[in-house]
C-alpha positions in Angstrom: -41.4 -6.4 33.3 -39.1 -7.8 30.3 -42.3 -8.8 28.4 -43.7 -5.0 28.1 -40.5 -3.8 26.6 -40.3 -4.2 23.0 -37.5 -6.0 21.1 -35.4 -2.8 20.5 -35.8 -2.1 23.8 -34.8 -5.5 25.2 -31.6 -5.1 23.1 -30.5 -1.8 24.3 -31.2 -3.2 28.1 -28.4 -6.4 26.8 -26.2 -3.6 25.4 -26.2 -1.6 28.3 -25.1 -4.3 30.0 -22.1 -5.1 27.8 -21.3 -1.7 28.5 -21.1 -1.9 32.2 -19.1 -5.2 32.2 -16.7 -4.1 29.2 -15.8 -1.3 31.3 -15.5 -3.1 34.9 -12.7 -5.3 33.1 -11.2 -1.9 31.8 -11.5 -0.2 35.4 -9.9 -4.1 36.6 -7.0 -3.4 34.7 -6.2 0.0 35.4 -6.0 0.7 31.9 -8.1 0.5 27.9 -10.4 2.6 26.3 -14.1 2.9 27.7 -14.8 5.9 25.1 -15.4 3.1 22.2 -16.5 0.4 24.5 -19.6 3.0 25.7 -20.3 4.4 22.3 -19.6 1.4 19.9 -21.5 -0.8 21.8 -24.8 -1.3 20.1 -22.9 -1.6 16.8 -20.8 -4.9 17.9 -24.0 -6.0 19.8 -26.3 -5.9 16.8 -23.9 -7.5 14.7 -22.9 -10.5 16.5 -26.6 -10.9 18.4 -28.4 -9.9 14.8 -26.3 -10.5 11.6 -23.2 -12.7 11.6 -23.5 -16.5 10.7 -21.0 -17.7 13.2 -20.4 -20.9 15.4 -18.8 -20.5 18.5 -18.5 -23.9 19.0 -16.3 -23.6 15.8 -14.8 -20.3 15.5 -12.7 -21.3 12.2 -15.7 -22.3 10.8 -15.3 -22.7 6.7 -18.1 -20.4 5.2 -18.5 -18.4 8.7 -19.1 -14.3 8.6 -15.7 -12.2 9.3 -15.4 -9.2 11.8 -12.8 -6.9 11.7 -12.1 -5.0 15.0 -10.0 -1.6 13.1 -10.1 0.1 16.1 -8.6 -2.6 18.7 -8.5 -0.1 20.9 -11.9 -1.7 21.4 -10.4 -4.9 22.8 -12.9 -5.0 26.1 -16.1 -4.4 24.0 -15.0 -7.3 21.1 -14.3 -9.6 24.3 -17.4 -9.0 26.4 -19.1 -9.6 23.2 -17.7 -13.0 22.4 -18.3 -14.0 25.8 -21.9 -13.0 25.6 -21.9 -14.9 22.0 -20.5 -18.1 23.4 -16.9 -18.2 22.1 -14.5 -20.2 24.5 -14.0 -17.1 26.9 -15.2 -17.5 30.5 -15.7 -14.5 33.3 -12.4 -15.3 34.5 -11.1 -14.6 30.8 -12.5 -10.8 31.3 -10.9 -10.5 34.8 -7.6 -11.1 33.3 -8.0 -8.2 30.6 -4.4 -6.8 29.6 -2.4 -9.4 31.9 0.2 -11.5 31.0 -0.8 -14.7 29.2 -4.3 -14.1 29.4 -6.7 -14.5 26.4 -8.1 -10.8 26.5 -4.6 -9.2 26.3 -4.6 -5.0 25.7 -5.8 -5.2 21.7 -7.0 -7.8 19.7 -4.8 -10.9 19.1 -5.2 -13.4 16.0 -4.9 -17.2 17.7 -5.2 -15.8 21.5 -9.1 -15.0 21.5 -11.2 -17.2 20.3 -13.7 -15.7 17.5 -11.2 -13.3 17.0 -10.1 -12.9 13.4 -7.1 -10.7 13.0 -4.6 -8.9 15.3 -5.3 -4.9 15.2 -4.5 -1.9 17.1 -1.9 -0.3 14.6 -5.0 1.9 12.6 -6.0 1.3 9.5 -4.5 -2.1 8.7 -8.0 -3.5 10.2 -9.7 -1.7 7.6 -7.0 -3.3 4.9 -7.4 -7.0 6.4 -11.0 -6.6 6.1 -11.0 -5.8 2.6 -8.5 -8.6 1.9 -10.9 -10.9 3.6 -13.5 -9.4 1.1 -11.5 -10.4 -1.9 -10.8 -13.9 -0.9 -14.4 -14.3 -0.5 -15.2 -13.0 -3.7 -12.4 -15.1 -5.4 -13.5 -18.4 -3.6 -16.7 -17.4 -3.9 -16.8 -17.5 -7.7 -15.1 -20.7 -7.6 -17.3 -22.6 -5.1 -20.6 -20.7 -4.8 -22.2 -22.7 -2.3 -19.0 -23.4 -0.5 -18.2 -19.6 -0.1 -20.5 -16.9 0.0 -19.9 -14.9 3.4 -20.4 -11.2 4.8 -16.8 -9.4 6.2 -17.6 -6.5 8.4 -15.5 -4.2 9.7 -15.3 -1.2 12.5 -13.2 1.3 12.1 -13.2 5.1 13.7 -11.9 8.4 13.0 -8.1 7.4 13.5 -8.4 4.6 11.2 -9.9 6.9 8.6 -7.3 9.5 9.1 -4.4 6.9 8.4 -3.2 7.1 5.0 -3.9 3.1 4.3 -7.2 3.6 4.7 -7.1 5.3 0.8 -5.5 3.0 -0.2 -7.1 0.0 0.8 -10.7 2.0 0.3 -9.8 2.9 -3.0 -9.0 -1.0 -4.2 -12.2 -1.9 -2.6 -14.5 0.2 -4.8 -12.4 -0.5 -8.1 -12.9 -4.1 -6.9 -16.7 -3.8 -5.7 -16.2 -5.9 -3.0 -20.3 -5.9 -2.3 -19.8 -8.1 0.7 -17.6 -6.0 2.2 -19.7 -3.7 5.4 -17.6 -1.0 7.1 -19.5 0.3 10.3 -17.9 4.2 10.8 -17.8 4.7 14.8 -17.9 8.6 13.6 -17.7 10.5 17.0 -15.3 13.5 15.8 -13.6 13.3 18.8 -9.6 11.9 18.5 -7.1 11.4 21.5 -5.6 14.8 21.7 -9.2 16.1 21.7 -11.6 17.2 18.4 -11.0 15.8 15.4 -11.4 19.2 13.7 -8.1 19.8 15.4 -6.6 17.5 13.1 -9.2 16.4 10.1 -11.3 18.3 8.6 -12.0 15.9 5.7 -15.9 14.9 4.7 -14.9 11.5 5.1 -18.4 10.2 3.8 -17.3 12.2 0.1 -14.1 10.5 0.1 -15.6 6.8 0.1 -18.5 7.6 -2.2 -15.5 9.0 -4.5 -13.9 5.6 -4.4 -17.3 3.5 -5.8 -18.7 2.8 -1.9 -22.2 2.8 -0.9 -22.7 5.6 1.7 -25.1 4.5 4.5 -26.1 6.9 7.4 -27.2 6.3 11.0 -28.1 9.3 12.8 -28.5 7.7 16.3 -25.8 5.3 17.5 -27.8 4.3 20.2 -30.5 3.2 17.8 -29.9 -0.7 17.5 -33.0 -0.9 14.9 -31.3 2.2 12.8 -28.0 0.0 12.8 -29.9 -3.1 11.7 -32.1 -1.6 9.2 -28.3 0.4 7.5 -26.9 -3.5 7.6 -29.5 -4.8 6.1 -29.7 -2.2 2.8 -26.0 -2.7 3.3 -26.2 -6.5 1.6 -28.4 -5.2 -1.3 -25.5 -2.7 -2.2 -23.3 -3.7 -5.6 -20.3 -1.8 -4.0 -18.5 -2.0 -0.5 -20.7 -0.1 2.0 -20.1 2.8 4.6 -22.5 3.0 7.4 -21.5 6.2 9.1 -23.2 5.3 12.7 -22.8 9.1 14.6 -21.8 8.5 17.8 -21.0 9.9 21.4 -17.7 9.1 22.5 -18.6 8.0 26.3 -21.8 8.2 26.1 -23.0 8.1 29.8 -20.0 8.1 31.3 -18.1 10.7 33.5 -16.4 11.8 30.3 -19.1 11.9 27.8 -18.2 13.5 24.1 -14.6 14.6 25.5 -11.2 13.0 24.1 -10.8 12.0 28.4 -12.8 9.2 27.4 -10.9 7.6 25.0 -8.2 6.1 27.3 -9.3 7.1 30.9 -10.7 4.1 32.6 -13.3 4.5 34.9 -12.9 4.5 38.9 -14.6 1.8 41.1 -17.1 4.5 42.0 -18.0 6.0 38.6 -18.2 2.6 37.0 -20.8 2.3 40.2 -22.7 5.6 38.5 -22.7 4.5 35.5 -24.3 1.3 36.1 -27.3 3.2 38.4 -27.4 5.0 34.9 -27.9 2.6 32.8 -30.3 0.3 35.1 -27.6 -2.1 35.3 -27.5 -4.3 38.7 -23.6 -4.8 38.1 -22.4 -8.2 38.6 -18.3 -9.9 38.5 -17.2 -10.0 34.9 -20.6 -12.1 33.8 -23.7 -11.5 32.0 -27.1 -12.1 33.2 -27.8 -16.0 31.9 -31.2 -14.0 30.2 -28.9 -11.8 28.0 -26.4 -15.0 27.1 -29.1 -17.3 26.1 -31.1 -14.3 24.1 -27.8 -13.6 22.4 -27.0 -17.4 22.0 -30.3 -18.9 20.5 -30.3 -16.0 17.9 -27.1 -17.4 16.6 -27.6 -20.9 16.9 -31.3 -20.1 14.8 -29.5 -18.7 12.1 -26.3 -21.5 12.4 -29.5 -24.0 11.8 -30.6 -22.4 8.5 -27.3 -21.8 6.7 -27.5 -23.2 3.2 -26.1 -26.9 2.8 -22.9 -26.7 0.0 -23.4 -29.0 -3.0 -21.5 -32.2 -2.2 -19.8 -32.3 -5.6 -18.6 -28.6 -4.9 -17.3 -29.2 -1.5 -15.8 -32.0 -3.0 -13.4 -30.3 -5.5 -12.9 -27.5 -3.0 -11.4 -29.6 -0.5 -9.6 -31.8 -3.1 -7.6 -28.1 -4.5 -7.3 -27.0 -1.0 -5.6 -30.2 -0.1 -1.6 -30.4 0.3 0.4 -31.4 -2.1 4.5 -31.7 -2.5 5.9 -29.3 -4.9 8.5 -30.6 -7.0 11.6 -28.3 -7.9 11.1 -27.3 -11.4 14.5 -28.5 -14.0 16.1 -25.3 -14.8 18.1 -24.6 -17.5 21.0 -23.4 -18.4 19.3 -20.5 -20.3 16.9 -20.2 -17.8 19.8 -19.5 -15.0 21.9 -17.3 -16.7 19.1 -14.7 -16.7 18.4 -11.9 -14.1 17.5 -12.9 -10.5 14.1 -11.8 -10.8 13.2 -13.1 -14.3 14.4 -16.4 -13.1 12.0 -16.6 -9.9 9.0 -15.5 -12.1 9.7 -19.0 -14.6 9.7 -20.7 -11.1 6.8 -19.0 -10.1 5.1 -20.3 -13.2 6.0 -23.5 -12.5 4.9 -23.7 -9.3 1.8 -22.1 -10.1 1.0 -25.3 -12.6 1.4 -27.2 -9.1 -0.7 -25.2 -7.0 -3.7 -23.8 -8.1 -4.1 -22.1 -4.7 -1.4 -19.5 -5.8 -2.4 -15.6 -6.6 -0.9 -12.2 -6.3 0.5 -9.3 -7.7 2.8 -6.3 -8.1 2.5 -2.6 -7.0 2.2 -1.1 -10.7 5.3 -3.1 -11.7 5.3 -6.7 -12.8 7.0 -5.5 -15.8 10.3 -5.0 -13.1 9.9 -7.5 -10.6 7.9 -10.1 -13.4 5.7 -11.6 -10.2 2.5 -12.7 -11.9 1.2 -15.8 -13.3 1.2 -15.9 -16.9 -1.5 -17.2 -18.7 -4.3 -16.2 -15.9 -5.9 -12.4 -16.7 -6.4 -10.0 -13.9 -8.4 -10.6 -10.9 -11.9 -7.8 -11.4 -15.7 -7.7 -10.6 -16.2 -9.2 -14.5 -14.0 -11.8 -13.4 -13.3 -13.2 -10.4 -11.3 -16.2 -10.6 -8.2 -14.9 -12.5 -5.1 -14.8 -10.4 -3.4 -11.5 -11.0 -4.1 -8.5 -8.6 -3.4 -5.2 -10.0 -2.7 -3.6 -6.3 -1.6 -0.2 -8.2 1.0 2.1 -6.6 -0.5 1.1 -2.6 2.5 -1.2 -1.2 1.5 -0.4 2.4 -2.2 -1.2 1.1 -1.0 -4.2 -0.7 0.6 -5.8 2.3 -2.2 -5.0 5.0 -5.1 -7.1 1.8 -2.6 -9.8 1.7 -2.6 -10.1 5.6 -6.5 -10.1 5.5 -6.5 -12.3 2.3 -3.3 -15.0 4.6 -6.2 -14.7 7.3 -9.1 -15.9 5.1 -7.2 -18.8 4.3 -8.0 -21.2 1.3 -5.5 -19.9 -0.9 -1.4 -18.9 -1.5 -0.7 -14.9 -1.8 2.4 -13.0 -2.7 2.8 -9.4 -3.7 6.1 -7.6 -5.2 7.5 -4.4 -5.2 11.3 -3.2 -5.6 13.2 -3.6 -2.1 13.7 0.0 -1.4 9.9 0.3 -1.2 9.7 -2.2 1.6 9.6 0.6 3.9 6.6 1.7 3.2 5.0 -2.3 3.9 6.7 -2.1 7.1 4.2 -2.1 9.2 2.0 -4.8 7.6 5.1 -7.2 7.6 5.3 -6.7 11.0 1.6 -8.2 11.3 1.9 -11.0 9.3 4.8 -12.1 11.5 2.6 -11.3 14.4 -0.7 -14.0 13.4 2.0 -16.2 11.6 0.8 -15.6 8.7 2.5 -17.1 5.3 2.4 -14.0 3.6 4.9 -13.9 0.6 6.4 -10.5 0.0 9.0 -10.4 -3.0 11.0 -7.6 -3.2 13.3 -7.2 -6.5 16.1 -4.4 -7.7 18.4 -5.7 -4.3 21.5 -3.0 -4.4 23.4 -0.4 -6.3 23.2 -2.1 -9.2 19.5 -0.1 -9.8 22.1 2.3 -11.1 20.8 5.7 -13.0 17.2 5.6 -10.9 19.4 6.8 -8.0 19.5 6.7 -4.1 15.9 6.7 -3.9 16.0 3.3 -5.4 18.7 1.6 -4.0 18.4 -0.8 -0.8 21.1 -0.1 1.8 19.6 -0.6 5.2 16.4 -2.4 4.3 17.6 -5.7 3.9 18.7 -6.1 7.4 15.7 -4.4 8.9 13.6 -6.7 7.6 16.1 -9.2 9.2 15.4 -7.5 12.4 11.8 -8.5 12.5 11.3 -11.6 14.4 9.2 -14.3 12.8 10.2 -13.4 9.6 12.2 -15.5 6.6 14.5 -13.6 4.8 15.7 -15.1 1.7 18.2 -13.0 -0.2 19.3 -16.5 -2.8 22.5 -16.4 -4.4 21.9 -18.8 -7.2 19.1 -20.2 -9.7 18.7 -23.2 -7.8 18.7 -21.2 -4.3 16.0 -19.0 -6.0 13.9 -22.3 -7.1 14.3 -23.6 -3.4 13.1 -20.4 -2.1 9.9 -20.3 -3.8 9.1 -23.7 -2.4 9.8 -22.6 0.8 7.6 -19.8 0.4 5.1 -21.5 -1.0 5.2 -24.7 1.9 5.4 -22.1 4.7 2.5 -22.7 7.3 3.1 -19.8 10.0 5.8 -17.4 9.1 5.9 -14.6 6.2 8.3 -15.3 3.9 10.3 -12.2 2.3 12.4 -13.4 -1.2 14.8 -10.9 -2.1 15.9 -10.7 -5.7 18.3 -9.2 -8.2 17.9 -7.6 -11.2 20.5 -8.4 -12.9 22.5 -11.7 -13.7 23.4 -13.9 -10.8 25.3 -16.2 -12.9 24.6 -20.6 -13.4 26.8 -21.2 -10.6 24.8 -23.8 -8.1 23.2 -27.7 -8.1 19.3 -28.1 -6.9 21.4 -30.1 -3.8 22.6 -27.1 -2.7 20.6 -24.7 -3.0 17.9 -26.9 -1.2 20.4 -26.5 1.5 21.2 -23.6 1.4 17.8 -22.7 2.2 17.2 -25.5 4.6 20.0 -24.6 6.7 20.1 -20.9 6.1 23.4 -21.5 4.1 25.7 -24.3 2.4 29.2 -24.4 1.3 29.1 -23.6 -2.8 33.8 -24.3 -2.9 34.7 -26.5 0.0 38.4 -27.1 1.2 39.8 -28.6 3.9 42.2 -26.5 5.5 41.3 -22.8 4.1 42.9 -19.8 5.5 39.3 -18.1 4.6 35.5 -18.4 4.1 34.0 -16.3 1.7 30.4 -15.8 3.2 27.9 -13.9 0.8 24.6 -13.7 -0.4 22.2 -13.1 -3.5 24.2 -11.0 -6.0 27.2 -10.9 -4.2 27.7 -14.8 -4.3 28.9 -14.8 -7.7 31.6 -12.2 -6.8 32.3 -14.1 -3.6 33.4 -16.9 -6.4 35.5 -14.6 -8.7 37.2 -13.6 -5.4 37.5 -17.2 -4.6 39.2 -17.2 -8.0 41.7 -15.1 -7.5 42.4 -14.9 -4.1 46.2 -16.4 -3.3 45.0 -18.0 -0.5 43.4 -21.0 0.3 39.2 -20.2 0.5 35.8 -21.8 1.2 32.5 -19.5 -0.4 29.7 -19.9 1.4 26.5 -18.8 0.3 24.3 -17.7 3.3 20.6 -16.8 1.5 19.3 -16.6 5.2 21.3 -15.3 7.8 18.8 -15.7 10.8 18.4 -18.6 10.1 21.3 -20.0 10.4 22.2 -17.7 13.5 19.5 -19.6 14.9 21.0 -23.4 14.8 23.2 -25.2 17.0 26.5 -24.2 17.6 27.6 -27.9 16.5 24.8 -27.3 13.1 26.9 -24.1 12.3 30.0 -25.8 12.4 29.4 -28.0 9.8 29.0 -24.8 7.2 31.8 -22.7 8.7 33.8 -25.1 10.7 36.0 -23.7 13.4 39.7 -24.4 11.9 40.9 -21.3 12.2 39.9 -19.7 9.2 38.8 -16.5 8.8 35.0 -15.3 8.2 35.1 -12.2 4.9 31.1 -11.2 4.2 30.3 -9.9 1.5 27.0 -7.8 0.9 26.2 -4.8 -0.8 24.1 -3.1 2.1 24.3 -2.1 5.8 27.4 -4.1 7.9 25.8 -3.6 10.7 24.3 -6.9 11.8 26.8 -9.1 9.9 29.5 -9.2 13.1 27.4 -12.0 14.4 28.9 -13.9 11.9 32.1 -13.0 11.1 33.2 -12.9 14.3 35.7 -11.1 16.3 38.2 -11.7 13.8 36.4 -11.2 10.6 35.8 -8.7 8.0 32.9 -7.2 6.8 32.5 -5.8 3.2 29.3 -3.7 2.3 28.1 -0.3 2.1 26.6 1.7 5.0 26.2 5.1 2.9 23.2 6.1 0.3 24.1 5.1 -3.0 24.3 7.7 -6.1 23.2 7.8 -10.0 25.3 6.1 -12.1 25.4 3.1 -14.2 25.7 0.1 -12.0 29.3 -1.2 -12.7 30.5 2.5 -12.1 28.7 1.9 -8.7 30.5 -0.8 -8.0 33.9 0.0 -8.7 32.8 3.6 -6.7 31.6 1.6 -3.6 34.3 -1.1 -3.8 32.3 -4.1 -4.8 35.1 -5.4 -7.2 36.9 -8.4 -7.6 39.8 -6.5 -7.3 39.1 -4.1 -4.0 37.5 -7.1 -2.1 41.1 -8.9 -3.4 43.0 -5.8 -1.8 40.6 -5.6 1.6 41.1 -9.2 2.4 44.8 -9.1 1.6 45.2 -5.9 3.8 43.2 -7.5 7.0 45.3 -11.0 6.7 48.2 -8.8 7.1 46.9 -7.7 10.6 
């Protein structure tokens, strides 16, 4: 019978069938979204069974096609599909869907799933890794041409559209004209809560075409050879491309074109129906071995004729991609009497002499936070190999491109913005600590001393909130050596994010390289060491130097202790944290001008803790700190006043 039905009509039967067995895992777990699974199918079928030059025997293959899953709600339909492609996921993967430990948990997971290339579920930030993918393609691309030249698609739906990311990341894309960049729009109008038009009445399709996109339609969902032919005009495109595929949200399900079908899995019965309806003869979590070897041969054809890379190419890509030790650049006095963050961009320079894998940028403002590479111009569609991205005023935009960028590997990225605005990055911070990715985020203008810009502009609570998220390095360094340390770090960091927290003003010279590689080895060091001290001085970044002055003129006997990562040193040995703040007695004073709250894990039960858990105010920033009582003097007084106790 197969052999009368034409080849359209043989790949609807195969995505019909993906249908039935995305949904029998979904009605298996009790729980996931059979809405997308039954109306996105033919898109993720046409583009892993048609399109994407992928190996599944290799999933990280080097020069492989990306796919971005926005809408993770999806999880079931991306993990039938790698099954059905050939990726390391067996039938009694899919019976497992959304248990614990399994390798098809509840949304997409970067390092859990085979074939799958970036944790999503939080919508939007899909759409953001994507396009970071697309700009490390380009970049490597123009570098090593027949090394790099892939495809990154994407899926996103109406939520992910709706999020306010998505301008931001869309926007960066067209200025950028990221042509290998396809975004497949699962446009269905229906939300959650019920019509979109509830919500969103935006002409979304006018919005990307504003930006410098392509605008593709598909006026049939269900119509594979309408997908392929959009896909296909889609790679001839000199901008990022938009294929608005209009779907039915459920389509032949009990639910079909109502917001019910977004998150109401199917009963044992109707999942029954809907297999009579789609000619289905339902078996457990597997495919028919005719649909797995149709789907599999296609991909292995087109693995077979991938172009070769030229030998010399692949040759000096592997040789700049290869590890090498950073040395810690000589600092000099001059250098270390300057501001915080001036002294971390001459070490970023230096480092970037080292490392040619190193780019980034600031959100409109490396003339504050001085994160760029001098020398190197700006990263554009003229040129492509410069090492400067001008992310413009889109930090929660900047940090979901750098996640996608991390995840295309090959190369180093950081991005900078003043601390206070970390809020707004939250949420991609959170995802780089997620897929371990060595994300560098700096973050400048660290306290009060932001002075006349105001509340607005002054840190308080951030600093330990990003402390809070797990899998994260905080590094607030207190000297220029701690700063020069921190950068290396950053920079030799293999599965964790890496957050460097600088001042703007001076820290001081205080410091050797010695210590301030341990400080950041060990999460902090001992910068005055005594014997038999009645108290330790514990601070960090800015507030070491005033730790010292206090040191200075404190009466009694003191160590200073300069703690750049605090969870990090929480996280030692009881016997490893002894040898920084031995137990003799002495009590622990912290110093830090933000939030207290946090710092009792340290201190102890006996300790003090100095900082500000109020908003700050507009003033110049030494009448700031003698209003907040961040003086020599106060902190003098304070210490004095709880020895007393």
């Amino acid at each position: 019978m197969s052999e009368l039905l034409t080849t359209t009509e043989i790949d609807l039967k195969h995505v019909n069938h993906l249908r039935v067995l995305a949904n029998q895992m979904i009605t298996e777990a009790g729980s996931g979204h059979p809405g997308i699974v039954l109306g996105a199918a033919p898109i993720l079928y046409e583009l892993y069974a048609n399109q994407m030059r992928i190996n599944p025997q290799d999933p990280g293959m080097l020069n492989r096609d990306r796919f971005v899953l926005s809408a993770g709600h999806g999880a079931a339909l991306l993990y039938a599909t790698l099954y059905a492609a050939g990726f390391d996921i067996k039938p009694s993967d899919l019976s497992q869907f959304r248990t614990l430990h399994s390798k098809t948990p509840g949304h997409p997971e970067k390092g859990v799933t085979p074939g799958v290339e970036a944790t999503t579920g939080p919508l939007g930030q899909g759409l953001g890794m994507a396009v970071g993918m697309a700009m490390a393609e380009a970049r490597q691309h123009a570098l090593f041409p027949s090394v790099i030249n892939h495809l990154t698609f994407a899926l996103v739906g109406d939520g992910d559209l709706m999020e306010g990311v998505s301008h931001e990341v869309a926007s960066l894309a067209g200025q950028q004209q990221l042509s290998k960049l396809i975004v497949l729009y699962d446009d269905n109008d229906v939300t959650l809560d019920g019509s979109k038009s509830r919500s969103d009445t935006s002409n979304q399709l006018q919005r990307f075409e504003s930006y410098g996109w392509d605008i593709r339609h598909v006026a049939d969902g269900n119509d594979i050879s309408m997908i392929h032919d959009a896909i296909e005009n889609a790679k001839l495109s000199p901008e990022p491309t938009l294929i608005a595929v209009k779907n039915i949200i459920g389509i032949h399900g009990p639910f079909e074109n109502s917001h019910r079908a977004h998150g109401t899995p199917l009963t044992a019965k109707q999942l029954e129906d809907l297999s009579a309806v789609l000619d289905v003869q339902m078996t457990r979590f597997t495919l028919d071995e005719n649909i797995l070897s149709s789907i599999r041969t296609r991909i292995k054809h087109r693995l077979s004729t991938m172009p070769v890379p030229r030998k010399a190419e692949l040759i000096a890509y592997k040789q700049q991609m290869a590890e090498i030790p950073l040395e810690l650049p000589n600092l000099s006095e001059h250098i270390k009497s300057r501001p915080g963050r001036q002294i971390a961009g001459h070490v970023l320079q230096q480092f970037a002499k080292q490392m040619p894998q190193i780019w980034g940028g600031s959100a409109d403002l490396v003339a504050s936070t001085q994160a760029e590479i001098v020398g190197s111009g700006l990263f554009s569609p003229d040129n492509r190999t410069e090492r400067n991205i001008a992310f413009g005023v889109r930090e929660f935009g900047m940090g979901s491109i750098m996640n996608g960028i991390a995840l295309h590997g090959d190369t180093k990225i950081f991005g900078a913005t003043f601390l206070a605005f970390s809020d707004y990055m939250k949420a991609a911070i959170r995802l780089s600590a997620l897929q371990k990715l060595p994300v560098i985020y700096v973050f400048t203008h660290d306290s009060l001393t932001v002075g006349e810009d105001g509340p607005t502009h002054q840190p308080i609570e951030q600093l330990m909130g990003l402390r809070l998220i797990p899998g994260v390095d905080v590094l607030r360094p207190g000297t220029a050596e701690e700063i020069a340390s921190a950068w290396q770090f950053a920079l030799s960091s293999k599965k964790r994010p890496t957050v460097l927290i600088l001042s703007r003003g001076v820290i001081g010279t205080q410091g050797d390289k010695l210590s301030g590689q341990l400080a950041i080895q060990h999460g902090a060091t001992q910068i005055v060491a005594h014997e038999s001290p009645v108290v330790n001085i514990i601070a960090s970044g800015s507030e070491v130097q005033l730790a010292l002055a206090v040191s200075q003129q404190l009466q009694q006997t003191n160590r200073v202790i300069s703690m750049p990562n605090m969870t990090r040193f929480l996280a030692q040995s009881s016997d490893s944290k002894a040898e920084i703040i031995p137990k003799d007695g002495a009590k622990n004073v912290i110093i830090e001008a933000g939030t207290t709250l946090g710092w009792q894990a340290v201190a102890g039960d006996n300790g003090l803790v100095i900082g500000i858990d109020e908003f700050g105010l507009s003033a110049k920033p030494q009448t700031l700190l003698d209003t907040f009582g961040m003086t020599t003097s106060c902190i003098v007084a304070k210490i004095n006043q709880h020895l007393e106790k």
